[in-house]
N, C-alpha and C positions, 0 to 999 in steps of 0.2 A: 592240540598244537600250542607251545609256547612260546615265548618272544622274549629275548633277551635286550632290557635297556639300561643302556652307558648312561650316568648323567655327569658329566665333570665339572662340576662346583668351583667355587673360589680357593678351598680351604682341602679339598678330598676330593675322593669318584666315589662315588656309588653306582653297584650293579643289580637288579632287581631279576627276576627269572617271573614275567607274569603270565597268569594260564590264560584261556579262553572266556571264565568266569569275572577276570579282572583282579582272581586275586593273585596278592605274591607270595610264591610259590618259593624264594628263597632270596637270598639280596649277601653281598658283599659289600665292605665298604676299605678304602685305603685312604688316608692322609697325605698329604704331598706338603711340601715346606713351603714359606713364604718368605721372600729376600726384601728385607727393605734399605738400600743404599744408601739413603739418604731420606729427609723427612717428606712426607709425602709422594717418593718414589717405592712402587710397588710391583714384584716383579717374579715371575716363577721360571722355573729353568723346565724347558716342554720335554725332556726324556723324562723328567720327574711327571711330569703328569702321565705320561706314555706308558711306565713303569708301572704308576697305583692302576692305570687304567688296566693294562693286565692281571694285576695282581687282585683287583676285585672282582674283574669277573672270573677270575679262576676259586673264586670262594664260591658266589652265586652259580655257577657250573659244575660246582662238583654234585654228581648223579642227577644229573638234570638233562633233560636233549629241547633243544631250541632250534624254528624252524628260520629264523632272521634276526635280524640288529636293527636297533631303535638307539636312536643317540639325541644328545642334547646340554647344554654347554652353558660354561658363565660367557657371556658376551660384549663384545667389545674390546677384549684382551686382544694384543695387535702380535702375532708369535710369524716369524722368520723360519724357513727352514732350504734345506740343499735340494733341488729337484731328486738328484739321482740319490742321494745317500740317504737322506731325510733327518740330516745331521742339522740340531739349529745353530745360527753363528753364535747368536746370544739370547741373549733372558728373551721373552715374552714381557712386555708392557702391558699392566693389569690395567681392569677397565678400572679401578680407586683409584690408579698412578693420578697425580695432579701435577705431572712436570712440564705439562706443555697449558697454561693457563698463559703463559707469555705469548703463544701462539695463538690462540683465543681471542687474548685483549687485541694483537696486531690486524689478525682478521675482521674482528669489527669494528677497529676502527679506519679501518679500510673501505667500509660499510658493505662487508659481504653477507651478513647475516641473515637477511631476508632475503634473498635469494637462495641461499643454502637452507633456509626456514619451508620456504616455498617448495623447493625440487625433496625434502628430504622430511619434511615432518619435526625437524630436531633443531638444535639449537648451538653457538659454538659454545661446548663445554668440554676439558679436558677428558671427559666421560666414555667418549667416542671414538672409535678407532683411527680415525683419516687425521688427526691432530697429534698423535704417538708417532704414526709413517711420516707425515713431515716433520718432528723431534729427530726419525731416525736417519732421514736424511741429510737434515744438516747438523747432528750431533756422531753419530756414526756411522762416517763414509766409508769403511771398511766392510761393513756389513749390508751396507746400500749398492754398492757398486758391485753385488753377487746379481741384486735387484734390477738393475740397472741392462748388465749383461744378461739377463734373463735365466739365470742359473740358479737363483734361489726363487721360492716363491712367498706369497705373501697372503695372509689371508687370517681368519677368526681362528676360535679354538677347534671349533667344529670341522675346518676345511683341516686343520694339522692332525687331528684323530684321523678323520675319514683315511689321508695320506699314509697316516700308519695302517690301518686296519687292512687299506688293500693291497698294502707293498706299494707305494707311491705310482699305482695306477690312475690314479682318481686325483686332481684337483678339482674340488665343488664345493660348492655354499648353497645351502637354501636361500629363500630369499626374506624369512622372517631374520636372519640373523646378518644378510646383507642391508640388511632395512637399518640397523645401526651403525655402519660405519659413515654415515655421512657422505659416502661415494654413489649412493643407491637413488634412484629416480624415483619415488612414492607412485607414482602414478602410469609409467611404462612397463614397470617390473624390472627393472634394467639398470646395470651401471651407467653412469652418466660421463660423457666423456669429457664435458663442461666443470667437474668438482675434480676428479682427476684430476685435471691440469691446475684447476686451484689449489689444490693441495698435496701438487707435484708428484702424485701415485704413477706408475706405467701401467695404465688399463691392461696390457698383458699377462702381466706381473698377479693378478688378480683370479679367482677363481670362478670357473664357470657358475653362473646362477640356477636352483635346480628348483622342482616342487620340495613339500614339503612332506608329499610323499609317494610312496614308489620306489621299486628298485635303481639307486643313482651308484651301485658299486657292488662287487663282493669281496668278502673278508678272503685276504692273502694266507692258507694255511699255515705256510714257511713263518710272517709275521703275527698272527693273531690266533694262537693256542690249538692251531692243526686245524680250526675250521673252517669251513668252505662255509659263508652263507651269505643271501642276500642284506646291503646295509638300503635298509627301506624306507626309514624315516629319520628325519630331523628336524630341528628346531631349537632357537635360541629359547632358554631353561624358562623365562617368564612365559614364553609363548605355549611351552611343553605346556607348562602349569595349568593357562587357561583350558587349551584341549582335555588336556586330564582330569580338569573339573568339569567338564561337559558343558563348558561353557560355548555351544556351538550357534547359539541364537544372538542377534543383537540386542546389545541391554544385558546379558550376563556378565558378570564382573567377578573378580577375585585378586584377591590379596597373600602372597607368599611370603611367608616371615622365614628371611633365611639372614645371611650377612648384613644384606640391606633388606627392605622389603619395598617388592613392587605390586604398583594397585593395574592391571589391567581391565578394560570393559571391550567387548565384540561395540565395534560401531558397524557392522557388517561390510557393504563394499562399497561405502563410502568414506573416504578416507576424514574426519574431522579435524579440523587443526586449531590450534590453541595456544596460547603466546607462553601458557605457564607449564602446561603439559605437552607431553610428546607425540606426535601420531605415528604409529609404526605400522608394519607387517605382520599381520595374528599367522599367519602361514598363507599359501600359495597351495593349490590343486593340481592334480595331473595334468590336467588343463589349461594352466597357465593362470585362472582366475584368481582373484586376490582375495581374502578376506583382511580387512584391517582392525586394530585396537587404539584405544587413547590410554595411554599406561603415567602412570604419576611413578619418577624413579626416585627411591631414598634410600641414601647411599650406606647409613648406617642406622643398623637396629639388633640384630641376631649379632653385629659385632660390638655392640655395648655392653652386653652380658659379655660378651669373652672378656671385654675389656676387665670388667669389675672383677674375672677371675684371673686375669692373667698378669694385670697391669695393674690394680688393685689389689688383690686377694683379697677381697671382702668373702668370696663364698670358691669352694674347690670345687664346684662342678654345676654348669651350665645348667644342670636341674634344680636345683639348690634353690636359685633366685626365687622361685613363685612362692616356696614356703617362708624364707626369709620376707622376704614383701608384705604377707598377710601378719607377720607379727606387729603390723599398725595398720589402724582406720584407712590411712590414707599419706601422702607423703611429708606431712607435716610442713608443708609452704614450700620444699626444698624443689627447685627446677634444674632437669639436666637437659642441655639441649645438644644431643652427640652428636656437636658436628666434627668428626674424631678428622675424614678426610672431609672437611666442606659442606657445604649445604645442596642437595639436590632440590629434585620438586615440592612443591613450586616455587622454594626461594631461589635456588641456583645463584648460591654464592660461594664459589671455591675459597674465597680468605675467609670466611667463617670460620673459629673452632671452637672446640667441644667446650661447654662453658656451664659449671653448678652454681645456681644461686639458691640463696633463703638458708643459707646455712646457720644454725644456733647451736648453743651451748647443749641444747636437747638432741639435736640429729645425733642420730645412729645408722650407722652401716642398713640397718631396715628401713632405716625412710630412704637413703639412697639406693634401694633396689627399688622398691616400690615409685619411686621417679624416674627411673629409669625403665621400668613397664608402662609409665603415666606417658613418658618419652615417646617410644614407641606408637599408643594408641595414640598421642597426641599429631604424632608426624604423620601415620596413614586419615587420619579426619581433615590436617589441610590440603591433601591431596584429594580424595572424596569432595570437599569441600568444593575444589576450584571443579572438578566433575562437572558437578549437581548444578552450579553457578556457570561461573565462565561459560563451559562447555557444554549446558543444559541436557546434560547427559544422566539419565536417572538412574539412583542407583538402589533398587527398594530390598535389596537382602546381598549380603558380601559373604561370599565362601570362599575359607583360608584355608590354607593348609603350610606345609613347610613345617621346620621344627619346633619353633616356637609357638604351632598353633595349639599345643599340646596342655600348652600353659593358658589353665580353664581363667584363673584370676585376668591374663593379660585378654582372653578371648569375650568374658563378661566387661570389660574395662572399655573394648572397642566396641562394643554394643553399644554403653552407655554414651560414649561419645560420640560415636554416628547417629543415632537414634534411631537405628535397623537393627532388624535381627543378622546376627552372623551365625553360618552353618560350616561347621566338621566334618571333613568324610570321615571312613575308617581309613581309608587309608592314607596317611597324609605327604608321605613322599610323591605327590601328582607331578610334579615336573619329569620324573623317572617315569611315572604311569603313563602321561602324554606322549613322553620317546615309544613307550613300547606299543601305545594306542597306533599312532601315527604308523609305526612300520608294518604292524597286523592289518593296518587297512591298505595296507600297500600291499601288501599278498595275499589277501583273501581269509584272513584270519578271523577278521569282522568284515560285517560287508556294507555296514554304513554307520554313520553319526548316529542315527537313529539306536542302534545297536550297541553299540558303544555307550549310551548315555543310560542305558538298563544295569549298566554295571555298577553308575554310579551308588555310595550308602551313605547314609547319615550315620554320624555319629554322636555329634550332639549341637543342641541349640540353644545359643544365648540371645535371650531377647532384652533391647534397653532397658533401664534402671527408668522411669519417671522422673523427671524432673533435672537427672545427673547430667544431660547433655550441658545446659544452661547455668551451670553452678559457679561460673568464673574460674574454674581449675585452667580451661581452655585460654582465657583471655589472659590469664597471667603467665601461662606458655608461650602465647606470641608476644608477649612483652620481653622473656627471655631471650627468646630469637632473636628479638631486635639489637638485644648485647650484645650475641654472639656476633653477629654479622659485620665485614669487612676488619675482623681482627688481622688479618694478613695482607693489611694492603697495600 
């Protein structure tokens, strides 16, 4: 038996065809466009993603047979569509967009924050969905007033797929992916109908809350490439990751280098909270039970490299950067602190931006990649960082995955600056692996965590450098920071 999993990224879908053994068995991938309006405004049109979503798994399925759907999603993108048609009025609001920081500042200075901190685990940051639907209400009444009359519905990327996959059968959310709109109760499993009305949502308007796994739909043949199958699991793409690294024990943690990279840890079913990190939803059981994580979100990383190839042209392709890099010791003093949109965890400062210093007559394009990987390892240690501290949450070995964990220099780099070893699977697309874990245990494909965690492989281990954690590279990185920060205020 195999399983087919959707994961729709920021940037693309990816479709993966995985066996019983955990391997894959064959993958598609599609691109989709990104619309930027205005600076800081970020925004996808959901046929385009609807479109790659077809269009990759019809790669991943050819001579393949699959017994169910596993999906899993970028989250917090806020997407609009027609109940009946499933036509959307307009763009999708990406979870980077930073056009509602005006709405943020009004809310806390309102002093709703700890309260919304309290019922939700999170924090008010443009970051989050319920801060877009109140932009869209009082920026786009045309498109609210479908919302309103209860004719369009409202919901993540995940409940907009699901909508297509079953012929608008099905509106539903898991509750790891309801866990970030800031509408979600941490602690009931429930929409709250108290943030609603804070943040003027119509709790109808909303999608039924589901596990994260088990059959919650099946695919519409007419809409989703003639087949019939059960859609059995879901989850927001950090929470996939965690599952899909086997991180099913409290005290396992991981780190996905994808656009941004987020640090997730299992705190198990205890929800921990923490003023600089997030407490979320790791997924939800048949059963209604909760497991929860403490996740450190940063917003840019895997989009720095594009940057330097897109925005820059320092290197033509995203693989490029690791060899470039090692053409010097080290970055030669030069810091880049990408904060391209803002600053996430643990600074959460949306006027942040992206900001190079130590520049000399000696820099070269290689000491700016090489900071630019120093970037990276340096932004996932101050999240670990607040972990290990604040949140006394231990973290004695970090397994990464995503596509930049491929890049051994950046993988050896976060070793030395955590002062853990960090471990590789072979397969590093986990977030996709997690969609398809999660639906196969929803139909009997695996028949426990246990089982599931035998599939996990190594692939390779980098253990710290002596002495490199401590070398001041770190401490002249938070001095960066400290430039970047409130540039846009």
């Amino acid at each position: 038996m195999s399983v087919l999993a959707i994961d729709v990224g920021t940037t693309g879908v990816t479709a993966l065809v995985v066996g019983e053994n955990g391997a894959v068995l064959s993958r598609g991938y599609q691109e989709f466009p990104q619309h930027f309006p205005q600076p800081g405004w970020v925004e996808h049109e959901p046929e385009e993603i609807w479109q790659a979503v077809l269009a990759s798994c019809r790669q991943a399925l050819d001579g393949q047979t699959v017994t169910c759907v596993g999906l899993t999603n970028q989250r917090e993108t806020a997407v609009l569509w027609d109940r009946r048609t499933l036509a959307a009025p307009r763009r999708a609001v990406v979870w980077q967009d930073r056009r509602t920081a005006g709405i943020c500042d009004r809310l806390r200075e309102e002093g709703h924050e700890p309260r919304v901190a309290e019922l939700t685990g999170l924090r008010l940051d443009p970051y989050f969905t319920a801060t877009k639907l109140t932009w869209l209400a009082e920026h786009d009444p045309r498109s609210w007033h479908g919302v309103l009359a209860g004719s369009t519905a409202v919901g993540t990327v995940d409940a907009y797929v699901i909508a297509r996959l079953t012929g608008g059968a099905r509106h539903v959310t898991d509750a790891s992916n309801a866990s970030r709109t800031l509408l979600f109760d941490l602690r009931t499993g429930a929409w709250s109908e108290e943030l609603c009305e804070l943040f003027g949502v119509p709790l109808a308007a909303l999608p039924e809350v589901v596990p994260s796994w088990g059959e919650v739909g099946r695919t519409d043949p007419g809409a989703f490439l003639g087949l019939d199958l059960p859609v059995a699991g879901v989850a927001g793409d950090q929470q996939a990751a965690l599952f899909g690294q086997g991180c099913y024990d409290p005290g396992r943690s991981k780190c996905t280098y994808g656009t941004g990279s987020f640090v997730l840890v299992n705190t198990g079913t205890t929800p921990v909270l923490s003023e600089r990190l997030l407490t979320t939803v790791a997924w939800m059981g048949p059963d209604g039970a909760l497991t929860y994580a403490l996740e450190g979100s940063i917003f840019v990383t895997g989009a720095a490299v594009q940057w330097l190839r897109d925005g820059l042209q320092v290197i033509g392709d995203a693989q490029e950067v690791e060899a470039l890099a090692r053409q010097v010791p080290d970055s030669g003093g030069v810091v880049f602190v990408p904060a391209l949109t803002g600053l996430g965890a643990p600074h959460w400062d949306p006027g942040a931006r992206g900001t190079v210093l130590g520049i000399t007559r000696g820099t070269t394009r290689a000491h700016l990649a090489r900071a630019t990987l120093d970037a990276i390892a340096f932004e996932v240690r101050d999240v670990v960082d607040a972990m290990t501290g604040e949140a006394g949450v231990e973290v004695p070995v970090l397994q990464v995955d995503g596509g930049a964990s491929a890049n051994g220099l950046l993988c050896q780099t976060q070793a030395d600056q955590l002062g853990v070893p960090v471990q590789r699977p072979e397969v590093l697309e986990t977030t996709a692996l997690g969609a398809a874990f999660l639906a196969g245990l929803g139909t009997g494909v695996w028949s426990s965590c246990e089982e599931l965690a035998d599939t996990w492989r190594l692939d390779a281990r980098f253990d710290p450098t002596r002495g490199v954690r401590d070398d001041g590279s770190h401490a002249r990185w938070q001095r960066g920071v400290e430039r970047a920060r409130g540039w846009e205020g």
